[in-house]
VOPAGU-2260 file (C-alpha; in pm, 1 decimal, decimal comma):
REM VOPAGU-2260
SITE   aa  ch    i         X         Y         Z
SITE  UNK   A    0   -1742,0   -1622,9   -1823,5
SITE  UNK   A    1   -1795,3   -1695,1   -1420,4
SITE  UNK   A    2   -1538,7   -1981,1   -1325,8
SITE  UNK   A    3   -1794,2   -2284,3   -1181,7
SITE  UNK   A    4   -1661,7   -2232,4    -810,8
SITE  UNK   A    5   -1725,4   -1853,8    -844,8
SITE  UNK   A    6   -2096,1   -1983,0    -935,4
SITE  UNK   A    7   -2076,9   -2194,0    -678,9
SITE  UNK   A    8   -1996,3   -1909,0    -429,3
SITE  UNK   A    9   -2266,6   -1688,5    -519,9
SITE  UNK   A   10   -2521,5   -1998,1    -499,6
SITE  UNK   A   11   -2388,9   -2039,9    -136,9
SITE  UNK   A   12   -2429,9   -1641,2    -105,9
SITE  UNK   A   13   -2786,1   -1696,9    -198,3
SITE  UNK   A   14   -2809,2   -2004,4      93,5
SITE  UNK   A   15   -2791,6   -2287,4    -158,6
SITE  UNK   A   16   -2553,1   -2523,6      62,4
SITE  UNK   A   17   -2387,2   -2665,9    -234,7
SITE  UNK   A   18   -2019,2   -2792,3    -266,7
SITE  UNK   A   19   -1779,0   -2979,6    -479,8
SITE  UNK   A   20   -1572,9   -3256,8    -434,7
SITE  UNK   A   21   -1179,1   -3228,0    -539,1
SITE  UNK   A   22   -1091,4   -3535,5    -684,2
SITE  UNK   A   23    -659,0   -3553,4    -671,0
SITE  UNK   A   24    -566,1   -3851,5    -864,3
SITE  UNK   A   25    -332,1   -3940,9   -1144,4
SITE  UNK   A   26    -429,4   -4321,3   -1159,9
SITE  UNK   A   27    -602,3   -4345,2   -1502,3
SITE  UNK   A   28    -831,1   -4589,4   -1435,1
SITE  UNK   A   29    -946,1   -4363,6   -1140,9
SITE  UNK   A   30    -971,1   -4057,9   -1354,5
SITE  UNK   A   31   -1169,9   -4266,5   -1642,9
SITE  UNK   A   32   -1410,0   -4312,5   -1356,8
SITE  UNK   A   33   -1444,3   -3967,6   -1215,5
SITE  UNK   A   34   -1510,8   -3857,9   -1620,0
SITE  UNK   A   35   -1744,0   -4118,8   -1678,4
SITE  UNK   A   36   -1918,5   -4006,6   -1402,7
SITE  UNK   A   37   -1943,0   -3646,0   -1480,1
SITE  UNK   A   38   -2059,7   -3747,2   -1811,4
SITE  UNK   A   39   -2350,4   -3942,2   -1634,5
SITE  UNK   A   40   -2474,8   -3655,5   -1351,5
SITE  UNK   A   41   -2383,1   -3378,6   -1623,1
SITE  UNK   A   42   -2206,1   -3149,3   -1330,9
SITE  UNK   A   43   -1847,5   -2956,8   -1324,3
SITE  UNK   A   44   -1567,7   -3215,3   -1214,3
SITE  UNK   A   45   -1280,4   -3070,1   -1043,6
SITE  UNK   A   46    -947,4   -3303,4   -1075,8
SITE  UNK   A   47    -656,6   -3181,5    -930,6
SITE  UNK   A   48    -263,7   -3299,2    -994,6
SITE  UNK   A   49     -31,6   -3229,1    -672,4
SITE  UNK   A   50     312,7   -3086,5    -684,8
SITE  UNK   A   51     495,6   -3381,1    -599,6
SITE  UNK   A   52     276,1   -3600,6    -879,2
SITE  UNK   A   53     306,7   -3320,6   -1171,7
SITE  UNK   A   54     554,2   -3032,8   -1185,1
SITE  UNK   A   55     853,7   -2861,5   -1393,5
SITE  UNK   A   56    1063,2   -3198,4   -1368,3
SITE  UNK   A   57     765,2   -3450,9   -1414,8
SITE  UNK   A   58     726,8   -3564,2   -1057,0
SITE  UNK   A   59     608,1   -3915,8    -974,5
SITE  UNK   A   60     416,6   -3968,7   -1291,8
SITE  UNK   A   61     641,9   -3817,1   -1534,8
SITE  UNK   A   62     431,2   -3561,9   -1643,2
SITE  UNK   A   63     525,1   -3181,3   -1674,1
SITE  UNK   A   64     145,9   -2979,5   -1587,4
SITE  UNK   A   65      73,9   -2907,4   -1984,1
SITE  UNK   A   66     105,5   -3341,7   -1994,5
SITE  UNK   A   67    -129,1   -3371,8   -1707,1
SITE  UNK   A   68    -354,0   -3064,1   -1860,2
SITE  UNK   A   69    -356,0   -3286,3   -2264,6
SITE  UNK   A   70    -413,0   -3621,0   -2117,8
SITE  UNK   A   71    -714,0   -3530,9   -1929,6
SITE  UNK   A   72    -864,3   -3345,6   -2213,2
SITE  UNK   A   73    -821,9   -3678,7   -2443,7
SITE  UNK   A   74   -1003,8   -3854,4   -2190,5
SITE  UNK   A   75   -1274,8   -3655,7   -2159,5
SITE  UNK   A   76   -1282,2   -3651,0   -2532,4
SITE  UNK   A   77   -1276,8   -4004,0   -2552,8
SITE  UNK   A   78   -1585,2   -4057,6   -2299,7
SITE  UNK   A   79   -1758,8   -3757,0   -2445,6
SITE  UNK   A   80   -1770,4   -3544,4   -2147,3
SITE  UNK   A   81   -1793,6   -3186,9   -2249,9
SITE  UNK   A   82   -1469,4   -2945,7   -2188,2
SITE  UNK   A   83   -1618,9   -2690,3   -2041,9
SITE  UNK   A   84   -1742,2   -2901,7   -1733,7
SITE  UNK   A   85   -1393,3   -3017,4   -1645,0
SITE  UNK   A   86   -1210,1   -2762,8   -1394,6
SITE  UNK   A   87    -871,9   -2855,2   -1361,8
SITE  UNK   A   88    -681,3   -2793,0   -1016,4
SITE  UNK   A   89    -338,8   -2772,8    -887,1
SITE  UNK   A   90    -290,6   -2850,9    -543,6
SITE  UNK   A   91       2,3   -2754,6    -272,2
SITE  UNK   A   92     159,7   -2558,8    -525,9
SITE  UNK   A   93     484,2   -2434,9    -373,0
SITE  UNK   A   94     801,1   -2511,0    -215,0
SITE  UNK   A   95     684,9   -2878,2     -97,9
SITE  UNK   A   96     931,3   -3093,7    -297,1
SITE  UNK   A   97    1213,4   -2811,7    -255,9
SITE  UNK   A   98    1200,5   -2728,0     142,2
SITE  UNK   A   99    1596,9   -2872,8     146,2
SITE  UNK   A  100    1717,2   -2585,1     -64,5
SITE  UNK   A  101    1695,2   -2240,0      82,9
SITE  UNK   A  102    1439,6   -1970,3      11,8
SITE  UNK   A  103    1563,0   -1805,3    -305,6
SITE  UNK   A  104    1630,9   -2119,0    -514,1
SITE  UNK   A  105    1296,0   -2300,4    -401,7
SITE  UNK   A  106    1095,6   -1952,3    -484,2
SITE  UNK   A  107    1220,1   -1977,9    -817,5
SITE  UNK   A  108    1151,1   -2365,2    -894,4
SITE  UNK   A  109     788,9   -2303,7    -684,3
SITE  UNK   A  110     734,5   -1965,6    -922,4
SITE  UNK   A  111     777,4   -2176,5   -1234,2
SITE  UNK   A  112     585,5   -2417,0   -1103,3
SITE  UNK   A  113     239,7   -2210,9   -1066,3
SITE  UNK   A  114     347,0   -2043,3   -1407,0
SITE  UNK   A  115     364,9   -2385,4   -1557,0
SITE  UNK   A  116      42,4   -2485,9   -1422,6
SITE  UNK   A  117    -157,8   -2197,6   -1488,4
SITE  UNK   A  118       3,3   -2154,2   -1841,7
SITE  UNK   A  119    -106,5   -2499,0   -1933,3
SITE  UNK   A  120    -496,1   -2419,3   -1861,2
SITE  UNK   A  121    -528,3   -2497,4   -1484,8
SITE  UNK   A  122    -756,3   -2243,1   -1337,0
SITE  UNK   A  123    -754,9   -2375,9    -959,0
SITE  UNK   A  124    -425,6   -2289,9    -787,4
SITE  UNK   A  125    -328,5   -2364,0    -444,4
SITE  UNK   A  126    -107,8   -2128,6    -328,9
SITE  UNK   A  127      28,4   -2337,3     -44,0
SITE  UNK   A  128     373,1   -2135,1      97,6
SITE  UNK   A  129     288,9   -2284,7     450,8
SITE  UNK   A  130     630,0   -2578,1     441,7
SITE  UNK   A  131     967,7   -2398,3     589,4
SITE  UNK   A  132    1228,7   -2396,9     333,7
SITE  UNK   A  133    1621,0   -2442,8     450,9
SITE  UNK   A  134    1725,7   -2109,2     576,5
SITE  UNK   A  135    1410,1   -2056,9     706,6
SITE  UNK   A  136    1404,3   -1967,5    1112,7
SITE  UNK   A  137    1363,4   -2218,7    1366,6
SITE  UNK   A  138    1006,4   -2214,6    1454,4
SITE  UNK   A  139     654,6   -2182,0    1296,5
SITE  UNK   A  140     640,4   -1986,9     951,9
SITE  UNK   A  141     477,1   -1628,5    1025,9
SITE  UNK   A  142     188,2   -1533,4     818,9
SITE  UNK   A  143     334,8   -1292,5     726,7
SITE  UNK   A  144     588,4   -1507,2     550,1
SITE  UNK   A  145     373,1   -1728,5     421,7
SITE  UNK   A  146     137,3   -1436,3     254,0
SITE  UNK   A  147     440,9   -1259,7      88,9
SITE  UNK   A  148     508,0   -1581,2     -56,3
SITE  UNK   A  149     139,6   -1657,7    -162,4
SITE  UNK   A  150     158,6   -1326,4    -298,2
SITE  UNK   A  151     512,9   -1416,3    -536,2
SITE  UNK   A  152     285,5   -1687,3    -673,5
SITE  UNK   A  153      -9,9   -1524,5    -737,7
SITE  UNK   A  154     208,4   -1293,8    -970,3
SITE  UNK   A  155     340,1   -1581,8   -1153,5
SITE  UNK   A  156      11,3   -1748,6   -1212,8
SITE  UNK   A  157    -148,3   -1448,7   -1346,0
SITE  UNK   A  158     186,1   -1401,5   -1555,2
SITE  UNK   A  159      85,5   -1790,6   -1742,8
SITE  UNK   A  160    -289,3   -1698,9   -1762,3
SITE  UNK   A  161    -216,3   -1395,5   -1929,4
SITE  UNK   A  162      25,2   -1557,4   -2142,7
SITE  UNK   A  163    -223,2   -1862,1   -2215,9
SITE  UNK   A  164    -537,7   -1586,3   -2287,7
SITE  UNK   A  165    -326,9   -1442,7   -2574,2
SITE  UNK   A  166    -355,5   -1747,0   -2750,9
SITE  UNK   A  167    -694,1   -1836,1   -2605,7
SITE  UNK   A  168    -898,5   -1558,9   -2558,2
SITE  UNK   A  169   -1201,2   -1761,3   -2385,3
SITE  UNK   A  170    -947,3   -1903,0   -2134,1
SITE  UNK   A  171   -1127,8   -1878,6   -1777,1
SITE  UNK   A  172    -947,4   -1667,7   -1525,2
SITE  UNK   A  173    -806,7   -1879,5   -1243,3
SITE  UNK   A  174    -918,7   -1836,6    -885,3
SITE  UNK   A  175    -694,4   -1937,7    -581,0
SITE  UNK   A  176    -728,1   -2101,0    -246,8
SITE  UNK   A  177    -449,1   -2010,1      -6,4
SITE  UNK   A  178    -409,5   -2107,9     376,2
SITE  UNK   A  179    -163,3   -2174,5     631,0
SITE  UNK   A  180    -263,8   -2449,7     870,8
SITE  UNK   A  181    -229,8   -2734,4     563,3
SITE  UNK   A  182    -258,5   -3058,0     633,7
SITE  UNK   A  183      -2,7   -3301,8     493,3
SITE  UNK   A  184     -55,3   -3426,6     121,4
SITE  UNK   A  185    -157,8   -3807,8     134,1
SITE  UNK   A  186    -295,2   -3834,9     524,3
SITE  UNK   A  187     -58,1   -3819,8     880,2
SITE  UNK   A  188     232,6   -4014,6     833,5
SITE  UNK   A  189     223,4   -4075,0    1235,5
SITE  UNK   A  190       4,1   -4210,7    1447,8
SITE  UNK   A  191    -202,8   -3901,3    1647,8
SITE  UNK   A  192    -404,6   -3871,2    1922,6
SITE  UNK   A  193    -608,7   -3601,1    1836,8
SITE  UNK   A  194    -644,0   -3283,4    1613,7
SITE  UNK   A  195    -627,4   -2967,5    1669,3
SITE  UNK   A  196    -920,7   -2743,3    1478,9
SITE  UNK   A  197    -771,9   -2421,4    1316,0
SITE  UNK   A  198    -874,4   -2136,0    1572,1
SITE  UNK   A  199   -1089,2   -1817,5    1443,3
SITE  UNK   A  200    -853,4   -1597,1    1515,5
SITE  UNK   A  201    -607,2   -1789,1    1310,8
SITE  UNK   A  202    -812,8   -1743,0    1018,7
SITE  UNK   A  203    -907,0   -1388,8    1055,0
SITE  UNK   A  204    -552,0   -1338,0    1064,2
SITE  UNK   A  205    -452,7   -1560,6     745,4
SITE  UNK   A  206    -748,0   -1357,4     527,1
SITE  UNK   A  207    -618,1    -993,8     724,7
SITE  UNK   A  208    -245,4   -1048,0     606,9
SITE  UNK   A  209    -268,2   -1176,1     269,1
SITE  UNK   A  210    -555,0    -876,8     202,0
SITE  UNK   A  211    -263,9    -649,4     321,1
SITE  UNK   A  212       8,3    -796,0     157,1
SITE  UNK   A  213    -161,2    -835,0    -199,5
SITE  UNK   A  214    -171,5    -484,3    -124,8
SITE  UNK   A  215     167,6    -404,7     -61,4
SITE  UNK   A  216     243,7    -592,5    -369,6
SITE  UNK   A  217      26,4    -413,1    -589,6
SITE  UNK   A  218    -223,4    -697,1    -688,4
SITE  UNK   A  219    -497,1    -608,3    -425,6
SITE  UNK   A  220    -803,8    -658,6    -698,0
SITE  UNK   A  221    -606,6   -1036,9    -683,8
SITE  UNK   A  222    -830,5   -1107,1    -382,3
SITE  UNK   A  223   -1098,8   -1117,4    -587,2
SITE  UNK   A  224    -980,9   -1427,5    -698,1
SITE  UNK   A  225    -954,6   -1597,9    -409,0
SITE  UNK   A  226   -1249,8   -1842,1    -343,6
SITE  UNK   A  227   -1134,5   -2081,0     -78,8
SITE  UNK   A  228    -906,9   -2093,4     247,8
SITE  UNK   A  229    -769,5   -2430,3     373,4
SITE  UNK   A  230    -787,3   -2513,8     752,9
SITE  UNK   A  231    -783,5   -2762,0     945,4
SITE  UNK   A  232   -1151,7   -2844,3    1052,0
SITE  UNK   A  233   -1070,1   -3168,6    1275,4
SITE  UNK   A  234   -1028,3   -3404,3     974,7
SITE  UNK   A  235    -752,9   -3649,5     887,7
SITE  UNK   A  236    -659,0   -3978,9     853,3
SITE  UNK   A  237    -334,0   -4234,1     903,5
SITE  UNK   A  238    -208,6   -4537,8     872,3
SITE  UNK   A  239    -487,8   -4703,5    1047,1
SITE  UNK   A  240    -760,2   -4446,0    1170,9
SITE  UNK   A  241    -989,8   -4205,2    1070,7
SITE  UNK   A  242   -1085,2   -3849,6    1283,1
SITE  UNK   A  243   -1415,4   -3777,3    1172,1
SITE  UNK   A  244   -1570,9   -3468,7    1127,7
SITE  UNK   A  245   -1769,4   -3323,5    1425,5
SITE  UNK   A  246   -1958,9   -3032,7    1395,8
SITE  UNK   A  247   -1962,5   -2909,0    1724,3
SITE  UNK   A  248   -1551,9   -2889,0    1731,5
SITE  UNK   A  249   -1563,0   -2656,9    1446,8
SITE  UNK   A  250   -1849,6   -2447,9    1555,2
SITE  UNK   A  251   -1636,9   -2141,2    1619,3
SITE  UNK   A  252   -1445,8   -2168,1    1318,1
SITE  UNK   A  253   -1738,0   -2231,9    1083,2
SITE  UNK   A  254   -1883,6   -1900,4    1263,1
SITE  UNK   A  255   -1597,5   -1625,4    1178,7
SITE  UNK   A  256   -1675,3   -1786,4     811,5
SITE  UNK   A  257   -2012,5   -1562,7     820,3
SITE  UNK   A  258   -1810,5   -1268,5     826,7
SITE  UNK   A  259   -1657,9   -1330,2     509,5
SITE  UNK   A  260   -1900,9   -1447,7     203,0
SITE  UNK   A  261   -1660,8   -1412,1     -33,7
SITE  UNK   A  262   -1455,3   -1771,3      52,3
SITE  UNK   A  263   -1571,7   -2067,5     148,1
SITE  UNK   A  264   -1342,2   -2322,1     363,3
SITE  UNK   A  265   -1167,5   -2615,3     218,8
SITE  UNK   A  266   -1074,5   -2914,5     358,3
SITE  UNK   A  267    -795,8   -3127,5     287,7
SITE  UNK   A  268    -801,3   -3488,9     403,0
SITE  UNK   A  269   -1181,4   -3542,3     401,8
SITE  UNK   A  270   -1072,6   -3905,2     276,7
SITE  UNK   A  271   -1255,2   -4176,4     449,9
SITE  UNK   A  272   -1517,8   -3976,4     587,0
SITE  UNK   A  273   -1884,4   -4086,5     682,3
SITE  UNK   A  274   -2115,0   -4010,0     376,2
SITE  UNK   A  275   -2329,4   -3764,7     691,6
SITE  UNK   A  276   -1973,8   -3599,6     769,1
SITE  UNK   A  277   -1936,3   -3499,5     477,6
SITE  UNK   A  278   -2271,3   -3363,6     411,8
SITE  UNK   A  279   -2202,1   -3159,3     748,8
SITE  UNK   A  280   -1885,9   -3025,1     650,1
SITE  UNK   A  281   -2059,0   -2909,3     281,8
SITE  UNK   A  282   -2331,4   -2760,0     545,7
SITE  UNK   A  283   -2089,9   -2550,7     781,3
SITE  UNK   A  284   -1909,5   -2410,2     503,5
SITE  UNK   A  285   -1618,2   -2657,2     398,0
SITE  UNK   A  286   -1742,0   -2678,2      17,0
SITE  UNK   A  287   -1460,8   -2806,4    -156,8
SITE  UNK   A  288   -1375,3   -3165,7     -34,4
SITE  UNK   A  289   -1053,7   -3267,9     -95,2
SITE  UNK   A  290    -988,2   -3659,5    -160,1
SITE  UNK   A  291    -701,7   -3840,1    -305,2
SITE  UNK   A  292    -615,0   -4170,9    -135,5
SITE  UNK   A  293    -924,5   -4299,9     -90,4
SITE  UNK   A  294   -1011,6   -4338,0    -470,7
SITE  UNK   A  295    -703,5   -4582,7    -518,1
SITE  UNK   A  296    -740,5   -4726,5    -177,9
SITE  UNK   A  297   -1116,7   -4798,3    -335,3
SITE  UNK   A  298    -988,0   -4957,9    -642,3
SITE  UNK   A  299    -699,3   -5158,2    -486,5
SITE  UNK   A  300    -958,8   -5303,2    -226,7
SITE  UNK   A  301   -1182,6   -5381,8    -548,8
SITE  UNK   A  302    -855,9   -5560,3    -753,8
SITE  UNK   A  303    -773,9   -5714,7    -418,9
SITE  UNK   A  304   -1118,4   -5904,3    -437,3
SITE  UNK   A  305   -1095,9   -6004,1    -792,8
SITE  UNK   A  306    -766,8   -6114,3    -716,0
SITE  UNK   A  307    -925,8   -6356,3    -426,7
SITE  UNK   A  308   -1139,9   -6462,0    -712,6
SITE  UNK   A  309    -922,4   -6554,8    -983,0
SITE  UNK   A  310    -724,1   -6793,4    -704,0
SITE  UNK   A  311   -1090,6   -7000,4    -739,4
SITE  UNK   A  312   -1127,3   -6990,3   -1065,0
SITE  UNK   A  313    -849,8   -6927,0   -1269,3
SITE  UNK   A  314    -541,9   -7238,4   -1303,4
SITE  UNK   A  315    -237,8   -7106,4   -1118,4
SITE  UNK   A  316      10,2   -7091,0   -1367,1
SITE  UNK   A  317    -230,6   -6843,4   -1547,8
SITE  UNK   A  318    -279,4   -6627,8   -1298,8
SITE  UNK   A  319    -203,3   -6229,8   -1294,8
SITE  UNK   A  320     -63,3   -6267,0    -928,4
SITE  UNK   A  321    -127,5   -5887,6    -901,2
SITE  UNK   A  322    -132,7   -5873,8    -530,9
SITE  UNK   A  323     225,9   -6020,4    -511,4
SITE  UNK   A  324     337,6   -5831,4    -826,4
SITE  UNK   A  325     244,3   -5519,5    -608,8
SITE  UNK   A  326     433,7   -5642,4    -297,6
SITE  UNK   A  327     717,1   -5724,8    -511,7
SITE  UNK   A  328     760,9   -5384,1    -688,7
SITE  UNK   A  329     666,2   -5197,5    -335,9
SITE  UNK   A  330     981,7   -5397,1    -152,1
SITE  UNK   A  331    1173,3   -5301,0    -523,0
SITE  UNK   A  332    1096,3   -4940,6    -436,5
SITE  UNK   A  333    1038,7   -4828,1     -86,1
SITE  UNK   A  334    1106,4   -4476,3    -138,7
SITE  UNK   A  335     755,3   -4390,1    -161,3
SITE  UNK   A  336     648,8   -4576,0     166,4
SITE  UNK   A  337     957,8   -4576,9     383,9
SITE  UNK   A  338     865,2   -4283,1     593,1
SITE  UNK   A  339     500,3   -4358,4     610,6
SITE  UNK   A  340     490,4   -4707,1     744,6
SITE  UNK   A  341     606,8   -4794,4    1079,8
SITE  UNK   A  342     654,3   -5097,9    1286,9
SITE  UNK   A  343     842,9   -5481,9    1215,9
SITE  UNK   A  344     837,6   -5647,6     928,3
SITE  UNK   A  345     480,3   -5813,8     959,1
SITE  UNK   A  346     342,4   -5448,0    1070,5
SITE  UNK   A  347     466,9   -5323,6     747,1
SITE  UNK   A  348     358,4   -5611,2     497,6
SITE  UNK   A  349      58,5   -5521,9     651,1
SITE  UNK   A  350      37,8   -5159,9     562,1
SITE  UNK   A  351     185,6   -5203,3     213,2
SITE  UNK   A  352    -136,0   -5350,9     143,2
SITE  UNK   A  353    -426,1   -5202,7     391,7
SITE  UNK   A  354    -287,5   -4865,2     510,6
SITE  UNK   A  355    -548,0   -4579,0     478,7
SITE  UNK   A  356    -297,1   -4372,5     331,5
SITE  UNK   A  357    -272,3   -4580,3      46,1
SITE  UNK   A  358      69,6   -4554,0     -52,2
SITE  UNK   A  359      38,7   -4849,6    -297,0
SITE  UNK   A  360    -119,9   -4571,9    -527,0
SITE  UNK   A  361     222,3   -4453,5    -630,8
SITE  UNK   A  362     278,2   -4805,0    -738,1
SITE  UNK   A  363     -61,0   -4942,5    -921,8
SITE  UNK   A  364      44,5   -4752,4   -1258,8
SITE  UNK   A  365     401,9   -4851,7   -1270,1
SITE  UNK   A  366     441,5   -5119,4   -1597,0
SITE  UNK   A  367     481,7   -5436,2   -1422,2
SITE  UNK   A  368     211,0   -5401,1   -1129,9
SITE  UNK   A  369     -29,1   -5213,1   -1467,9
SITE  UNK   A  370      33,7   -5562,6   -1702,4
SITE  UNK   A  371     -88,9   -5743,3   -1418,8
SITE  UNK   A  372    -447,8   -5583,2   -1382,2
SITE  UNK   A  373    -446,5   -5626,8   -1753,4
SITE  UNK   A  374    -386,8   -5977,3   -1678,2
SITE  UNK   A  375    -653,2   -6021,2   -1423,8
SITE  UNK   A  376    -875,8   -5847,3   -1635,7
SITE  UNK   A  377    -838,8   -6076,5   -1913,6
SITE  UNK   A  378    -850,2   -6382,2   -1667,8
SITE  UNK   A  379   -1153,5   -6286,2   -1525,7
SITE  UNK   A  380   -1340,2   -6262,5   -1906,6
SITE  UNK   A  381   -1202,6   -6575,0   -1961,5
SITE  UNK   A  382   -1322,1   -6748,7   -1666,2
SITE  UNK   A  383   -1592,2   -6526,0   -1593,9
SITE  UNK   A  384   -1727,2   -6467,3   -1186,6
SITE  UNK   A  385   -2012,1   -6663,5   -1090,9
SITE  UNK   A  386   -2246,7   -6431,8    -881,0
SITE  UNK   A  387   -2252,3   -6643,6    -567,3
SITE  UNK   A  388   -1854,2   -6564,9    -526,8
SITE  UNK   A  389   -1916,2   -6172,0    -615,9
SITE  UNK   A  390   -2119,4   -6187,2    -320,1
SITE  UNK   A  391   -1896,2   -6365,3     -93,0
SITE  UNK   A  392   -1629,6   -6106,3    -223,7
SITE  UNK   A  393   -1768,1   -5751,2    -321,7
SITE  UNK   A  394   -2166,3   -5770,7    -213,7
SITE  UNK   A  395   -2218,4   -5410,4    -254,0
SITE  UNK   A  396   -2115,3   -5434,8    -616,6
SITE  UNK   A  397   -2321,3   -5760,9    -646,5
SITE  UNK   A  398   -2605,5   -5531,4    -599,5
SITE  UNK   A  399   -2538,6   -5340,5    -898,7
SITE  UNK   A  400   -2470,5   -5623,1   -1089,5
SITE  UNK   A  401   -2814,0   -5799,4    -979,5
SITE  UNK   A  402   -3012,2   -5484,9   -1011,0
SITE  UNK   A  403   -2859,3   -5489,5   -1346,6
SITE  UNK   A  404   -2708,6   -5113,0   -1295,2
SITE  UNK   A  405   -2328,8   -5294,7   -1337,1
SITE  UNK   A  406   -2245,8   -5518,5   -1593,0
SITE  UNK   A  407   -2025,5   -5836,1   -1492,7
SITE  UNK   A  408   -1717,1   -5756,3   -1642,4
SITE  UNK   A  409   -1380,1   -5712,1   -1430,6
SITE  UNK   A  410   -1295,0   -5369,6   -1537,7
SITE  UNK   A  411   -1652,6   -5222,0   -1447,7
SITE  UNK   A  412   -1615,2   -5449,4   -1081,9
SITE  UNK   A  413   -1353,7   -5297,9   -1028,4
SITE  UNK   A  414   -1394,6   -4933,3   -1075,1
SITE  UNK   A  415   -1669,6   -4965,7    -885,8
SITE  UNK   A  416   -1473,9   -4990,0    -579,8
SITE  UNK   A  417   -1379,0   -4615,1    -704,7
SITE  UNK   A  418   -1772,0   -4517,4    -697,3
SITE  UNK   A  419   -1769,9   -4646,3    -396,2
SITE  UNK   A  420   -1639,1   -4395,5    -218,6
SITE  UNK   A  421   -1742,2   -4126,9    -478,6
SITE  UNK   A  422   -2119,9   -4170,3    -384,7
SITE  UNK   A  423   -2023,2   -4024,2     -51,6
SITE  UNK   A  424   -1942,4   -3718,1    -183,8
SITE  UNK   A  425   -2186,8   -3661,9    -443,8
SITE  UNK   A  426   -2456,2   -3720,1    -172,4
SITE  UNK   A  427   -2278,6   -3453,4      42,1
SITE  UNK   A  428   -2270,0   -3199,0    -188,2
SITE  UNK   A  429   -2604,5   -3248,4    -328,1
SITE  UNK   A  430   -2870,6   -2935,7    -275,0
């Protein structure tokens, strides 16, 4: 059985300009959202866990990649969306949470790593060997490095599928997207100027050197299994601005594309793009859309405004208080916005809760900051929204609601700030 971006390849082969939108998210009610929808348009769904969220150890969320692999199944059991329409995806798969340890130790965590992931019934792996571990040169990585060390992986994955298709002999072969000009996971963490769109010649060179060094390493028929090539195609985002997409920047690079039909581009960062951007970048080749931060950023926005709402309806010593219960577990724990935010104290109370690269999403599922959406939930049956105030507060949602395509209940308001930013990406990969 074809894997569905394989299909996808040969559909864009045939001059169908089709794509499909990466969804990287562990929040679950983000994920029951992206399911839900999947269900409704009846179309693959790619969900992808990053290295630093799910690995060996657990990462942020706790879970090992067999955890992350079960607990999306359930769900998809539970809102009836059919298995074989779920492609699960692991992104920056490599030495990024081991570049302080030198080469030989953070090959062997990054090697179990893929294994892990691929064993456990991921069958998108991004082989991303483009960080500088400790002993590393000073210097930019060579290609050459970073192939031979795209290569290491690519043995190891196959290693778990194999493994995994002994016990599951319908288990879809994994493809791969490698790449060397990656942008950071989660958006810029400082402010820039401008971007600088991967150059053609950097490309040819990425696809020339890991075709020769799959070679050298005796798994040339591996390219075969390579879909996708990351680059950077003049996309990104920070703490406070967007780049958008402009198709005459990345003319050149979309063009050396043509000579090779058998990957397609994809770009990381795409978050907070313009729904025509995307639909440009689908066009010129970039068919697999990374996003990640803008589906919490969506649904924080959304429990922001139902928060602003419960202050007018709900009596104050009943209130969830969830925006200060996220400020309060955010000052708790800065280790997971530290580095990001810059600036004096007002600067960063600021970011904490606007910042396009959302780092509040490592903090939304944590216990105390998840009982208080519960809360607000609850409140918000209890003393239920009147639609004058949705208006004043969410009016594209109101829409829904008064067009009766939403009900008025504070779960579905507030997932809808998720679909919000979804519908730009179904739109742009749309035939």
């Amino acid at each position: 059985m074809k894997h569905p971006i394989q299909e996808m390849m040969e559909q864009r082969r045939q001059g169908k300009k089709c794509g499909i939108p990466s969804y990287c998210t562990a929040n679950p009610l983000v994920l029951e959202i992206i399911l839900r929808r999947a269900k409704l348009l009846n179309t693959p769904v790619l969900i992808e866990a990053t290295a630093n969220q799910v690995n060996q150890y657990g990462g942020y969320t706790g879970m090992v990649p067999s955890d992350f692999y079960e607990m999306i199944i359930k769900m998809a059991k539970e809102f009836d969306v059919p298995e074989n329409l779920i492609i699960l995806g692991g992104d920056h798969l490599g030495p990024l949470t081991w570049q302080n340890l030198p080469e030989k130790e953070a090959m062997e965590k990054s090697v179990e790593l893929v294994y892990q992931y691929a064993r456990a019934g991921f069958t998108k792996i991004h082989l991303d060997t483009s960080m500088k571990v400790a002993d590393d040169p000073e210097g930019l990585l060579s290609t050459e490095t970073i192939a031979r060390r795209g290569a290491e992986l690519y043995k190891a994955s196959m290693k778990g599928y194999e493994e995994l298709k002994a016990e599951k002999p319908d288990a879809l072969r994994p493809v791969f997207v490698i790449g060397s000009e990656v942008p950071i996971p989660g958006g810029a963490q400082e402010a820039e100027d401008s971007l600088t769109v991967t150059s053609p010649a950097a490309f040819q060179d990425t696809v020339a050197t890991y075709k020769r060094i799959f070679e050298e390493a005796g798994v040339g028929e591996g390219w075969k299994d390579v879909v996708a090539v990351v680059v950077q195609p003049g996309v990104e985002f920070g703490d406070d601005q967007v780049f958008l997409y402009s198709h005459d920047a990345a003319a050149g690079l979309c063009a050396a594309l043509k000579e090779y039909p058998e990957v397609c581009f994809e770009g990381h960062s795409t978050d907070y793009q313009s729904p025509e951007c995307l639909k440009d970048m689908v066009q010129d080749g970039i068919a697999i859309l990374k996003v990640g931060p803008a589906l919490t950023y969506g649904l924080r926005e959304a429990l922001f405004a139902l928060s602003f709402m419960e202050k007018e309806l709900v009596p104050q010593e009943k209130r969830a208080g969830f925006i200060e219960t996220l400020e309060r577990v955010m000052l708790a724990q800065p280790g997971n916005w530290q580095k990001h935010y810059h600036g004096d104290d007002k600067q960063l109370a600021l970011a904490r809760k606007y910042s396009f690269s959302d780092r509040a999403r490592y903090y939304i599922g944590q216990p105390e900051v998840a009982a208080a959406i519960d809360k607000l939930f609850a409140n918000l049956k209890e003393y239920p929204v009147p639609m004058n105030m949705l208006h004043q507060y969410m009016p594209v949602t109101y829409a829904k609601v008064r067009d009766g395509l939403l009900p008025l209940d504070p779960k579905e308001l507030a997932l809808d700030g998720v679909t919000f930013f979804m519908l730009d990406y179904e739109y742009a990969v749309a035939q």
